[in-house]
C-alpha positions in Angstrom: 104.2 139.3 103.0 101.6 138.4 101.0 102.5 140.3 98.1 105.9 137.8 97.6 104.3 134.6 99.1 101.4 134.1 97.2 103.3 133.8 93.6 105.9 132.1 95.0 103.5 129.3 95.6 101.9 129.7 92.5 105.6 129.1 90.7 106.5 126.0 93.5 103.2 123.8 92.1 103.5 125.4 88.6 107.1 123.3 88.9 105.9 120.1 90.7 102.8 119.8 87.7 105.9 120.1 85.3 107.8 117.2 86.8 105.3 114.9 87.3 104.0 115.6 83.5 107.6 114.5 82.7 107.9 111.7 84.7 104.2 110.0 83.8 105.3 111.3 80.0 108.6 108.9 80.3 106.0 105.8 81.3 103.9 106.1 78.3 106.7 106.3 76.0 107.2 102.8 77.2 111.1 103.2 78.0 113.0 100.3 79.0 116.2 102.1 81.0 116.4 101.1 83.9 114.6 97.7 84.1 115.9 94.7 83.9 116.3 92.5 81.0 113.6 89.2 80.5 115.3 86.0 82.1 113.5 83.6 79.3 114.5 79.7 79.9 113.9 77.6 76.9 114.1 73.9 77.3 113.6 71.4 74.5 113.7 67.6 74.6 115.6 66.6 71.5 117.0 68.2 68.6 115.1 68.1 65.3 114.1 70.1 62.6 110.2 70.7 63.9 111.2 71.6 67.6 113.9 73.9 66.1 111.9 75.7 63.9 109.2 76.5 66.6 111.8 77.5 69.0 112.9 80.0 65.9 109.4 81.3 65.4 108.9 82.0 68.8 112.1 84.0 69.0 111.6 85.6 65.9 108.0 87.2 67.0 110.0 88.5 70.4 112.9 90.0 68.2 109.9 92.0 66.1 108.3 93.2 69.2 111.4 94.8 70.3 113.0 91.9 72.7 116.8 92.0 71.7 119.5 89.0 73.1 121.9 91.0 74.7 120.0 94.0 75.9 116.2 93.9 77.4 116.5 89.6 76.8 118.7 87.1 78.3 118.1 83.6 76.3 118.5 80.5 78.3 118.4 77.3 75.9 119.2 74.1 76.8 118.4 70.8 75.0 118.4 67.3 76.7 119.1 65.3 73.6 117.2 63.4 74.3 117.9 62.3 77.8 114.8 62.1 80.6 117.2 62.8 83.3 119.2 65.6 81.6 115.1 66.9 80.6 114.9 67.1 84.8 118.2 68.3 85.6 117.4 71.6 83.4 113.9 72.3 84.6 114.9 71.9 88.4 118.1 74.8 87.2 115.4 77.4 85.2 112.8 76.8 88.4 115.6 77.9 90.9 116.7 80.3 88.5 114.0 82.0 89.1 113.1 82.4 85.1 110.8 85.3 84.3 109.2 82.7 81.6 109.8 79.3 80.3 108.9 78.2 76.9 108.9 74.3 76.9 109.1 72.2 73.6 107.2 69.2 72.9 105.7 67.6 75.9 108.1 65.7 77.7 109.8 69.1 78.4 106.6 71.1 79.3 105.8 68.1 82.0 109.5 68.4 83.1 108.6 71.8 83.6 105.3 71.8 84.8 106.6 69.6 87.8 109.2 71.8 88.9 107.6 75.5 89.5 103.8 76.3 89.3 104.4 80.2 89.7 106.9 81.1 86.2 104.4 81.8 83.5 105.4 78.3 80.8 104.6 78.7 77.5 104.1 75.3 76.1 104.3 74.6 72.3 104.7 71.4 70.1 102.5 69.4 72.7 99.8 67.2 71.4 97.3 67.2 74.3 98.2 69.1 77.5 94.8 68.2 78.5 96.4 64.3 78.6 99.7 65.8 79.5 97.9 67.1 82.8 99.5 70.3 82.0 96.2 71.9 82.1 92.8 71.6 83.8 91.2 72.2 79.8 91.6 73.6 76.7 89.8 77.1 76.9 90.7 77.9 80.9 94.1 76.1 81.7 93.7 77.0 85.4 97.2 76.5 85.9 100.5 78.3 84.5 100.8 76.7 81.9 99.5 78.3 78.1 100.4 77.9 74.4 100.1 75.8 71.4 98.7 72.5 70.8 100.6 70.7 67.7 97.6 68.0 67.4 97.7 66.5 63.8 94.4 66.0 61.6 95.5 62.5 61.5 92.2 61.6 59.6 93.1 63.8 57.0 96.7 62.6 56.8 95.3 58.9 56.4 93.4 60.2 53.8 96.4 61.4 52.6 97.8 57.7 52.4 94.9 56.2 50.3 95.3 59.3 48.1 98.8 58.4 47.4 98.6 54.2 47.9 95.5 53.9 46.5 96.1 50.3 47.2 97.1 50.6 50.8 95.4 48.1 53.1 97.9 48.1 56.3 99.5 51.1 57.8 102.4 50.4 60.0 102.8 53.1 62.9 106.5 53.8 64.6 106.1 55.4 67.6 107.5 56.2 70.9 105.3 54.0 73.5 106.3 56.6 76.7 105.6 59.6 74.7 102.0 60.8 75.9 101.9 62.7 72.6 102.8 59.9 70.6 99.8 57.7 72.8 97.4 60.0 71.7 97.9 60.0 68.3 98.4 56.6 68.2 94.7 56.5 69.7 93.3 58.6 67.5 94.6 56.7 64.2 93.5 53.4 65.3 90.0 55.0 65.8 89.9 56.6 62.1 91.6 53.9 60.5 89.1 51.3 59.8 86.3 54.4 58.3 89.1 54.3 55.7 89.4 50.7 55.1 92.9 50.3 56.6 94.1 48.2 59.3 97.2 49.6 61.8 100.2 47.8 62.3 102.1 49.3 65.4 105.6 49.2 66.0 106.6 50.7 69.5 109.9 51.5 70.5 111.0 53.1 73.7 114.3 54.5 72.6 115.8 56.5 69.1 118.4 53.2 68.7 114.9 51.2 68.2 113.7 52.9 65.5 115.6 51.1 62.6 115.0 47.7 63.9 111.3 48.6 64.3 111.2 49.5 60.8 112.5 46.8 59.4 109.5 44.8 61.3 107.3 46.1 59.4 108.5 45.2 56.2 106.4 42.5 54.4 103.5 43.5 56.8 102.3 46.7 55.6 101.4 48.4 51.9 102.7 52.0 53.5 104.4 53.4 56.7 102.8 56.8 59.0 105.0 58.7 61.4 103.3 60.9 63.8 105.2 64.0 65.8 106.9 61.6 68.0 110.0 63.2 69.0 111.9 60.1 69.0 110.7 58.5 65.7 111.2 62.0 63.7 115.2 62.6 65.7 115.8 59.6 64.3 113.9 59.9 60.4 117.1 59.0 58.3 117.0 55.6 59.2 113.3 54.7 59.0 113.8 56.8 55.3 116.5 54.5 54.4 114.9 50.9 55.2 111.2 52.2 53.5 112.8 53.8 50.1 114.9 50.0 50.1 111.3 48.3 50.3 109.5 50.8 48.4 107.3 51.5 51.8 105.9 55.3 51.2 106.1 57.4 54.4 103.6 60.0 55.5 104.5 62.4 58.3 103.0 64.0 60.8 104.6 67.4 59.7 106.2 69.1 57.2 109.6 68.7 58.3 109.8 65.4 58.1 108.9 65.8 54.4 111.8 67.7 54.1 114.0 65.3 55.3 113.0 62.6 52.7 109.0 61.4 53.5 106.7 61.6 51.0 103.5 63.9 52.0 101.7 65.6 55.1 98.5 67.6 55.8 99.4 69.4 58.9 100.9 72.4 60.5 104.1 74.8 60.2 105.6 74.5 62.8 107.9 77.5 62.4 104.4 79.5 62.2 103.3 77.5 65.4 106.4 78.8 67.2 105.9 82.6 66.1 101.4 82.1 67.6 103.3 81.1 71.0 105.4 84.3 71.0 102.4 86.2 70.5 101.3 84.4 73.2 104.0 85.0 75.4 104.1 88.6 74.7 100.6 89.2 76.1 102.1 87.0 79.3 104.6 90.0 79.7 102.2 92.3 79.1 100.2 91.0 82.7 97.8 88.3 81.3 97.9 85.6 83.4 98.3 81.7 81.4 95.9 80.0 83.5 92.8 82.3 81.8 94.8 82.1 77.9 93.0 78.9 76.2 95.5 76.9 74.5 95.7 77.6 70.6 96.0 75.8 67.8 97.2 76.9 64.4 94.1 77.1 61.9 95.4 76.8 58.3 97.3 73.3 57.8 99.5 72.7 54.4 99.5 70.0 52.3 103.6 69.6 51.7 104.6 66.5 48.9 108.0 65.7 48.2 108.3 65.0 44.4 111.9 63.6 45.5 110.3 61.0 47.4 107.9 60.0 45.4 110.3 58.3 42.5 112.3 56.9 45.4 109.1 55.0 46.7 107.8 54.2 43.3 104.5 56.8 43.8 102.8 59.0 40.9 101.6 61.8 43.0 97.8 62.8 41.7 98.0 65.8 39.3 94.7 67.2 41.5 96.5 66.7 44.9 99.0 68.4 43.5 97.0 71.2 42.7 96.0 71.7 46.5 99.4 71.7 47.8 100.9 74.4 49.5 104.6 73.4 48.4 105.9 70.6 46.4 109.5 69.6 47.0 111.7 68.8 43.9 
């Protein structure tokens, strides 16, 4: 009996060490049949050119780490246009959706979010201060989970910007959203740096985009140039604040480099597209197991200055031949 028993054994565990090779084999190859594809919710406030190209860049950094709509990814987007109830509405669906993750744009949809599920890992980008926002407990250990990008401007940079280009600029208006946290902060911040630079801030709040024009027009004959931080309201709604200033000759500096595109005149600040791709790199590590609440919030290092040559014979400005020597991209 021995003489046949003992090899069969041997050729039983020889075949079980063989299988289990393949099986752990198939694991480290990192296969994905079988799972299930990524339920990803995005959810965006308004539509404009910043928001939409961080919502791009953030795709775009999935696509290139293998994350393909229609196969291992199911894309969820919804926009509220706007709209504080609709912002609420889509938040309460992704929460009982039961989203695997949640990328929220700008910070009205990240507190939207935030309110409505504390367990789906949110990736937050385009948000000013989420410290402000109450989104997180602090910068380098959110504690909460909630993680991302910070889009906070060098706003005293970008009023150095103004006296660059106005050399004779004494009053900056300021058109901002007075509900927007985001905007609050900003707003803050410039009427802090502004007097170091010898200007003096002119606000004009609105609390809705059919404001804006009207607000624009009140600053004409009150200021020497006009500033435009990343309020979501102000820059959905940049065509007619560009129309009234290029009338009155009233140069506009923006918070970003969209808003350059779309007519302004200058901006030291961030790409937002590249800000979008950071968070995706973000939210790969999230589906990887790291856990948001131990990811500090990031912000993107290298700013560009962006002028918009266009612009600047439509408000009557001579860009500086040495400022235009530091910028990143002029537009003709």
């Amino acid at each position: 009996m021995k003489r046949w028993f003992l090899p069969a054994m041997a050729l039983a565990m020889a075949v079980l060490v063989l299988a289990g090779c393949g099986a752990g084999g198939g694991k480290q190859t990192g296969s994905n049949e079988g799972t299930k594809p990524v339920k990803l919710g995005i959810i965006q406030i308004v539509e404009h050119p910043a928001l939409d190209a961080a919502r791009k860049g953030f795709l775009e950094t999935l696509a290139a780490n293998g994350y393909e709509e229609g196969k291992n990814l199911q894309v969820d987007f919804q926009n509220a246009q706007g709209d504080q109830s609709t912002l609420q509405t889509i938040a309460r669906k992704f929460a009982q959706d039961k989203k695997d993750l949640i990328l929220a744009i700008a910070t009205p949809s990240a507190m939207a979010m935030a309110n409505e599920t504390k367990d789906i890992p949110i990736l937050i980008t385009a948000v000013t201060d989420p410290v402000e926002a109450k989104l997180v407990k602090s910068m380098d250990k959110p504690g909460t989970n909630v993680t991302g990008t910070t889009d906070m401007n060098p706003i005293k940079e970008q009023l150095e910007l103004i006296k660059q280009l106005v050399p004779n600029a004494r009053k900056v208006g300021v058109i901002y959203n007075s509900s927007e946290v985001n905007s609050q902060v900003q707003v803050k911040v410039v009427k802090q740096e502004a007097p170091g630079l010898g200007l003096t801030v002119v606000e004009a709040p609105v609390t809705a985009s059919n404001e804006v024009v009207q607000a624009t027009q009140s600053l004409v004959g009150r200021v020497d140039a006009i500033y435009v931080p990343t309020d979501n309201t102000v820059v959905s709604s940049i065509s007619g604040v560009l129309q009234v200033a290029e009338k009155q000759k009233l140069p506009v500096i923006a918070g970003e480099s969209n808003t350059v595109e779309s007519g302004a005149l200058g901006t030291i600040g961030i790409d937002y597209r590249k800000l979008g791709r950071q968070t995706g790199e973000m939210a790969l590590r999230v589906l990887k197991g790291e856990k948001p609440q131990d990811m500090p919030i990031e912000k993107q290092k290298d700013l560009d200055v962006v002028l918009n040559a266009k612009a600047a014979a439509a408000f009557g400005v001579t860009i500086p031949e040495e400022l235009k020597k530091k910028a990143s991209k002029i537009i003709e």
